[in-house]
MARTIDREN-447396 format. One line per 10 residues: number of its first residue (from 1); their letters; for each residue z, y, x of C-alpha. Coordinates in Angstrom, 2 decimals. Layout:
// residues N
NUM> A> Z:Y:X  ... $
//
This chain:
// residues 410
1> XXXXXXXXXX> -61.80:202.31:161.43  -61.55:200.97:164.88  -60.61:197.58:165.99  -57.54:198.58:167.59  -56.31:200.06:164.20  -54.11:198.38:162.09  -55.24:197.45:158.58  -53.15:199.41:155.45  -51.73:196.72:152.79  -54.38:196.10:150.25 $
11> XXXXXXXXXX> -54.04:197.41:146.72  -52.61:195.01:144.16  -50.69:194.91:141.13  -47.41:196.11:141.69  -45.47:195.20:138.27  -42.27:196.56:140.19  -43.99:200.49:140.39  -44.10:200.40:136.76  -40.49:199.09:136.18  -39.53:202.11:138.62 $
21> XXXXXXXXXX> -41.46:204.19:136.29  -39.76:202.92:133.69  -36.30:203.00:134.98  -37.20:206.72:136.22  -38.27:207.67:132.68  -34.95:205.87:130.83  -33.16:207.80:133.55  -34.73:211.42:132.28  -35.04:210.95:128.79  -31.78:209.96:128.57 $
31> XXXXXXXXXX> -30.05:212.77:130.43  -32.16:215.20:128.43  -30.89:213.68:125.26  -27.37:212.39:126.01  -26.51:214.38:128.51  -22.74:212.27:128.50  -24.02:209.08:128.28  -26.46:209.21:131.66  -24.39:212.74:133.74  -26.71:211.95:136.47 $
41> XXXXXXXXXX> -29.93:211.22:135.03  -32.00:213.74:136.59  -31.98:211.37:139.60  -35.26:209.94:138.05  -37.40:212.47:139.50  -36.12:211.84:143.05  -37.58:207.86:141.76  -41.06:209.48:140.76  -41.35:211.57:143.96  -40.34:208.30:146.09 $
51> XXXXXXXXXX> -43.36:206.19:143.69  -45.95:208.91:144.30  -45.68:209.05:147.79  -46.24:205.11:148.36  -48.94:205.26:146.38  -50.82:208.56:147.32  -50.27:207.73:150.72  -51.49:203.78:150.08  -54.48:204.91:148.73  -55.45:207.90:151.16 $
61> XXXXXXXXXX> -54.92:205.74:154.35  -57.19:203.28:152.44  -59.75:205.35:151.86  -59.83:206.46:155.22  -59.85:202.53:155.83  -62.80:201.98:153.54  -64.53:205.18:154.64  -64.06:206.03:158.08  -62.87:209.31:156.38  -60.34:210.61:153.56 $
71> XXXXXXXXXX> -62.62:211.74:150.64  -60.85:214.89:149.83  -63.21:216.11:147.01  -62.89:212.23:145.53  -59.12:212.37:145.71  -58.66:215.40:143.94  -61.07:214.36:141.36  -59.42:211.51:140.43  -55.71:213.68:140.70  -57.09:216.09:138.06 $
81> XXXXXXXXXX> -58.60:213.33:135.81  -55.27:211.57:135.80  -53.23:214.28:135.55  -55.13:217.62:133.86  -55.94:216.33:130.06  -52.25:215.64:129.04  -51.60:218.31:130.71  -53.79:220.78:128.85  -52.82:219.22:125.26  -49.21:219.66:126.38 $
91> XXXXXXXXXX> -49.03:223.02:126.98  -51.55:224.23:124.62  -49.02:223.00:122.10  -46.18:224.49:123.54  -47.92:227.97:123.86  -48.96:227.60:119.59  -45.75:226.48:118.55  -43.83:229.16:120.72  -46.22:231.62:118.63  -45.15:230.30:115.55 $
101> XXXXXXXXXX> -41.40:228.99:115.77  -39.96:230.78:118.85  -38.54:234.65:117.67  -40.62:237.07:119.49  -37.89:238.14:121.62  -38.28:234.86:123.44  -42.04:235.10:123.67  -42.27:236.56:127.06  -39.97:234.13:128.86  -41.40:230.81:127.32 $
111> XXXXXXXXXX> -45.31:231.86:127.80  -44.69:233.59:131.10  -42.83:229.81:131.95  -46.56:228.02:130.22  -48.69:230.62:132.39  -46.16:229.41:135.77  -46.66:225.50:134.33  -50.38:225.45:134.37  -51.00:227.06:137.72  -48.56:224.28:139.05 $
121> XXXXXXXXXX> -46.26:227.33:140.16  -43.24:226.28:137.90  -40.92:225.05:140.92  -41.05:228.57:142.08  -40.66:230.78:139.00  -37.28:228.59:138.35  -36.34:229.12:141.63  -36.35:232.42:141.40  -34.37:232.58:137.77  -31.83:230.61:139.40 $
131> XXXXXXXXXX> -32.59:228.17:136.04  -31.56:224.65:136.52  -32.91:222.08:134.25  -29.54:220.37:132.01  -29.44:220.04:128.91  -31.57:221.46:125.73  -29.44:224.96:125.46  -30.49:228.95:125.07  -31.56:229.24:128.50  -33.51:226.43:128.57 $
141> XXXXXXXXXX> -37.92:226.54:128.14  -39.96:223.80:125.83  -41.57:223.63:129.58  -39.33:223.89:132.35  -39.61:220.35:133.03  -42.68:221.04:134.55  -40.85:221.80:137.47  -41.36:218.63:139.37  -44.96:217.93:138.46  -45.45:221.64:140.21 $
151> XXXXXXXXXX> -43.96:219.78:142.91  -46.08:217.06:143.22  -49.24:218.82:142.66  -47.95:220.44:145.97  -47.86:217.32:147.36  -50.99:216.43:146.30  -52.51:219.78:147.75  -50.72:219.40:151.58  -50.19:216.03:152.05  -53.81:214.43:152.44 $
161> XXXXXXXXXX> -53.83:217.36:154.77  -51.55:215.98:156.93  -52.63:212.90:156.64  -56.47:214.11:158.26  -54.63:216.01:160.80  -52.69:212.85:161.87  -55.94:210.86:161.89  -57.79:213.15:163.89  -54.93:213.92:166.35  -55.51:209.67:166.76 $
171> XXXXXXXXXX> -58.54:209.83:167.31  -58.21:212.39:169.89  -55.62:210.74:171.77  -57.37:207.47:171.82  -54.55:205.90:170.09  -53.57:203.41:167.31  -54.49:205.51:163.94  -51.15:203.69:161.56  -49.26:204.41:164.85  -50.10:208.20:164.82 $
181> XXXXXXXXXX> -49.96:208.80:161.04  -46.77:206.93:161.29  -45.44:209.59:163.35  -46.26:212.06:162.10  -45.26:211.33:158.47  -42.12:210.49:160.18  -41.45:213.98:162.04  -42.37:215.80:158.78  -40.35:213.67:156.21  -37.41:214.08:159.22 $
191> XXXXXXXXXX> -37.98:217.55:159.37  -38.00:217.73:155.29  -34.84:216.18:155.16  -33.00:218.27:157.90  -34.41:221.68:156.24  -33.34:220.37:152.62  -29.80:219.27:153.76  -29.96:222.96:155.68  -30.92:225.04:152.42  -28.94:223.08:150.01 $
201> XXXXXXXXXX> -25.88:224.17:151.86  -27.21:227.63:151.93  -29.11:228.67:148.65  -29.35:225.19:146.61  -30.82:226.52:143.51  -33.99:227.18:145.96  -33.20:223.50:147.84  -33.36:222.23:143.90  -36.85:223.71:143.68  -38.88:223.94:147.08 $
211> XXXXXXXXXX> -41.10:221.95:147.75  -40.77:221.87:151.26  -36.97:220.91:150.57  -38.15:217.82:148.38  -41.38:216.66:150.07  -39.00:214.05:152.50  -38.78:211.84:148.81  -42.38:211.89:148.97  -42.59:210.93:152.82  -40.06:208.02:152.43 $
221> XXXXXXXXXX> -42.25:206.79:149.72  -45.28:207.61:152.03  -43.44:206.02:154.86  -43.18:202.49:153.03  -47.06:202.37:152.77  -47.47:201.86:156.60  -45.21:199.33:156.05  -46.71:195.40:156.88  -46.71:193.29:154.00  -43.70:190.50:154.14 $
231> XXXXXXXXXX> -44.28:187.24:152.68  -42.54:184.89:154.89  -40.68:182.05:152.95  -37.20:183.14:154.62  -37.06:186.48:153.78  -37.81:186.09:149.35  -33.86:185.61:149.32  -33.17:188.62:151.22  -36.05:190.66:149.50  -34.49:189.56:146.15 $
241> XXXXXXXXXX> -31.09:190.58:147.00  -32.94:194.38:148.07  -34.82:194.84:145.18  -30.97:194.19:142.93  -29.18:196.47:145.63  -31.68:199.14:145.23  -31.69:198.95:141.76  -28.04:199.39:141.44  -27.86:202.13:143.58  -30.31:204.19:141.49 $
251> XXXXXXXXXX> -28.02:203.34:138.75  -24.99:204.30:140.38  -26.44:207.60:141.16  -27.67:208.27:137.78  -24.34:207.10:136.48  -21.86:209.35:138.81  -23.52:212.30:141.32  -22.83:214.68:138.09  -22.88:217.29:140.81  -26.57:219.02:140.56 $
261> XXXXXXXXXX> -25.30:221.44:143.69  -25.25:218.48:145.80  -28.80:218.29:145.42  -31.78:217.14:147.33  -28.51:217.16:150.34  -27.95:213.91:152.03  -26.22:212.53:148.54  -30.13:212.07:147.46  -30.24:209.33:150.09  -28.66:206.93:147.47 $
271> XXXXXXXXXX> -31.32:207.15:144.83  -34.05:208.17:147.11  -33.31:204.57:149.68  -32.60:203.00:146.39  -35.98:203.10:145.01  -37.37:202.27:148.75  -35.71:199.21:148.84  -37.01:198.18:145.28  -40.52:199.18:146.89  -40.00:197.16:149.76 $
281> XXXXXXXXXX> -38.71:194.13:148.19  -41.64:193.55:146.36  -41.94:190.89:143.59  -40.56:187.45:145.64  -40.50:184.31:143.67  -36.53:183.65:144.39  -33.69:182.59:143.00  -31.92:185.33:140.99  -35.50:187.63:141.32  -35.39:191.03:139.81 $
291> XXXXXXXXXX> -38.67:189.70:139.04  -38.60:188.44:135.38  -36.90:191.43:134.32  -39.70:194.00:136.20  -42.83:191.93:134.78  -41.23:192.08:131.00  -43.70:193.68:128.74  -41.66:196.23:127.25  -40.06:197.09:130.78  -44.03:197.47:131.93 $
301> XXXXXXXXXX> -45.31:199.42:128.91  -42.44:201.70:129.31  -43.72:202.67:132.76  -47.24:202.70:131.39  -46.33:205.75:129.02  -43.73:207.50:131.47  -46.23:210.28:132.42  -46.68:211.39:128.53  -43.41:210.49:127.59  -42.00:212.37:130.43 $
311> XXXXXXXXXX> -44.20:215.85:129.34  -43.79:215.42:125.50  -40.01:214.61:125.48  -38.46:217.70:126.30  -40.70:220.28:124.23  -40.09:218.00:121.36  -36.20:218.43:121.65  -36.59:222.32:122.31  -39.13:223.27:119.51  -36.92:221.21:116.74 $
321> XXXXXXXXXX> -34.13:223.36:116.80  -36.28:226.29:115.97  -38.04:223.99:113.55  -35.32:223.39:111.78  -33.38:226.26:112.06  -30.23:224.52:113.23  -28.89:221.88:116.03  -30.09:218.82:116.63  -27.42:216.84:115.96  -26.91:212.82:116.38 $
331> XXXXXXXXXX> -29.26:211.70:113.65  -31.35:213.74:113.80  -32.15:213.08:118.30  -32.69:209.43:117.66  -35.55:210.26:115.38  -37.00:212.56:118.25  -36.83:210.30:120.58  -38.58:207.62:118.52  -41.23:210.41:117.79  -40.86:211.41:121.58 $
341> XXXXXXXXXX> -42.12:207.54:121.95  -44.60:207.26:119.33  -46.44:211.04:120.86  -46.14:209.75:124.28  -48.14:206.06:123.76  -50.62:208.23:121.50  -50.94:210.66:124.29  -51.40:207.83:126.82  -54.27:205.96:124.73  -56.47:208.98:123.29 $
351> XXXXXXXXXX> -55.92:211.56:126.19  -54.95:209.71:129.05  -57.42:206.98:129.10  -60.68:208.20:128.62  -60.62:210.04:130.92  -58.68:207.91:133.74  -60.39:204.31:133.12  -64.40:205.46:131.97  -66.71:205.77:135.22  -67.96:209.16:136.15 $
361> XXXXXXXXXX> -70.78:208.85:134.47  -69.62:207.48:131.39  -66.88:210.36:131.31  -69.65:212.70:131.25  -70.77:210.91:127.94  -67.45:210.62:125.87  -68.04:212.20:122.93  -64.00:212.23:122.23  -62.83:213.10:125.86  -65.73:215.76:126.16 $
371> XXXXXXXXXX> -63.96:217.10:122.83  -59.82:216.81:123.67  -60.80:218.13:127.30  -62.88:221.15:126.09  -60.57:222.09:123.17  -57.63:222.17:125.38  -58.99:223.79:128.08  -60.36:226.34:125.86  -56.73:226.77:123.95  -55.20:226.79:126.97 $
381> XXXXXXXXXX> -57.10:229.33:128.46  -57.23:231.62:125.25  -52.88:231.36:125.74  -53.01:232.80:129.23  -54.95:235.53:128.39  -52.72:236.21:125.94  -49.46:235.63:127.51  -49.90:239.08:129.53  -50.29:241.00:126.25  -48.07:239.19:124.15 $
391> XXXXXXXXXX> -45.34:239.22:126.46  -46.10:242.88:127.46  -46.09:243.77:123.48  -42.24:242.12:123.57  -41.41:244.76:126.39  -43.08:247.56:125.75  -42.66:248.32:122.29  -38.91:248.03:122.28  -39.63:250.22:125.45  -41.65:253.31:123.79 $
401> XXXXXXXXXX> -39.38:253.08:120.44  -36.38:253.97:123.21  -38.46:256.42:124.62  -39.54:258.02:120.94  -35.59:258.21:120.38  -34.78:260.24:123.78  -37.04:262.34:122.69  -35.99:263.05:118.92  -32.50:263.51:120.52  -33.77:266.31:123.23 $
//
């Protein structure tokens, strides 16, 4: 980069990104399973969108730091190598225990819902079903949480884009390149905002789902990582006193905005600011810190799994039911969400890291990676071409014996 430009704050270790993972996870998990206890959970996903934007947009603008250039083909290697292998096992799962638990008569809805889920399309397909994510009920998919990592794969698609077109328009101009990209994150997140506040009052089962309607959480988030470090002696009390205030009003929101219609509308602000200010605040060494609390281990484990506890939880409630052949009732969700637990820190050693922490090489050599990638891929694969059929078989039989009947009554 030039002289003129502004450096991007290093990468460190940010214990207080994990204890928003963590929060943002407690917040889901516990809406999905006690859906009276936490009305408002689903606010954690506004926390995750406001996370991944800091830190997509921290490490693209570094890159182009490091670089002179952002490295799309690096970026969305790493993306699918962090996100893709969980990803695979989940829904490979779902698709073989829809085969053999679900009645067929629900066949075509859940694997049509697996196909929309692996082509990162699932924000759309709900959208157009007018289908909500609540509460574990007969409407509800083993996969329609999937919705917001569609979302973000979205994200991931446009917004290094963006962020190119905003360094190039800098260079261009002759100007500042933070400056620029600053700007122009800021018209789009803006304009995000506007539009979502615009459609939620319009058609808010689409404003739920868009992308376009969500992607100002993102650019807050994205916003923060222009942001100049503070470290200045005066300001730990007052960073402190953010990180608490923005804390509380993520709880707040996940405690009282039962409202899902008055979603991603200016309401969102509260958890969406919330999470900024945590971001913001940093870790100070004050008085009264949130601090010790964020570096605890179990509060930073918890945001280690979040990813694969956040894709095994829900399927896990969904498929036991059918498993069963009754409810779930009181008992019987605390032992899923211990199992929920238990499959998400598996899922985040033997799936999740091999293939995130080895070097490229290396990857290329894992015997067990090679394996869990390969198998999945192939099941997965092997599901979509069958979803067409299977699904079609649903339809169409119930279809020609109709037909067959018209016909013996002519």
């Amino acid at each position: 980069m030039s002289s003129s430009s502004a450096t991007v704050p290093r990468a460190s270790v940010r214990p207080e990104i994990q204890a928003l993972r963590a929060v943002a996870i407690g917040c889901v998990v516990l809406y999905h399973f006690w859906p009276a206890v936490l009305p408002a959970g689903f606010v954690g996903v506004d926390v995750f969108f406001v996370v991944s934007g800091f830190l997509i947009t921290g490490l693209l603008l570094r890159d182009a730091e490091r670089f002179g250039r952002v490295r799309l083909r690096e970026f969305y290697v790493r993306r699918i190598r962090r996100i893709l292998p969980a990803v695979l096992v989940v829904l490979s799962a779902c698709a073989i225990a829809t085969l053999l638990f679900v009645p067929r008569i629900e066949w075509r809805p859940y694997l049509q819902q697996v196909l929309s889920s692996a082509l990162y399309v699932q924000n759309w397909h709900l959208a157009r079903d007018s289908q909500i994510p609540r509460r574990a009920d007969l409407e509800s998919t083993p996969v329609q949480h999937f919705w917001s990592l569609s979302v973000e794969e979205q994200f991931y698609l446009l917004w290094p884009l963006l962020i190119i077109a905003a360094l190039w328009l800098a260079v261009r101009l002759g100007r500042r390149r933070l400056a620029i990209v600053a700007v122009v994150l800021g018209v789009a997140t803006v304009a995000s905002f506007v539009h979502g506040v615009a459609l939620t009052a319009q058609d808010h089962n689409l404003a739920y789902f868009s992308t376009l309607s969500r992607a100002w959480e993102f650019g807050v988030g994205g916003l923060l990582a222009l942001a100049p470090v503070i470290a200045g002696e005066r300001l730990r009390r007052t960073r402190a006193l953010a990180a608490w205030l923005g804390l509380a009003a993520i709880a707040a929101a996940a405690l009282t905005f039962t409202d899902h219609a008055l979603f991603p509308g200016v309401i969102a602000l509260v958890p969406v600011l919330g999470t900024a200010a945590v971001i913001w605040a940093g870790m100070p060494r004050a008085a009264l810190s949130l601090s010790p609390v964020a570096a605890l281990r179990p509060v930073q484990w918890f945001g280690d799994i979040s990813y694969s506890l956040y894709l095994w939880h829900w399927p896990i409630i969904m498929f036991t039911p059918f498993i069963l052949g009754r409810p779930s009732e009181a008992p019987v969700m605390v032992l899923l969400l211990v199992l929920s637990i238990v499959v998400a820190a598996a899922s985040k050693r033997w799936i999740e890291d091999p293939f995130r922490r080895a070097a490229p090489r290396e990857r290329l050599r894992m015997p067990r990676a090679r394996r869990i990638g390969v198998a999945s891929a192939a099941a997965l694969a092997a599901v979509v071409l069958l979803t067409s059929g299977v699904a079609g078989y649903t339809v169409e039989k119930p279809n020609a014996q109709l037909c067959r009947n018209s016909d013996d009554g002519d």
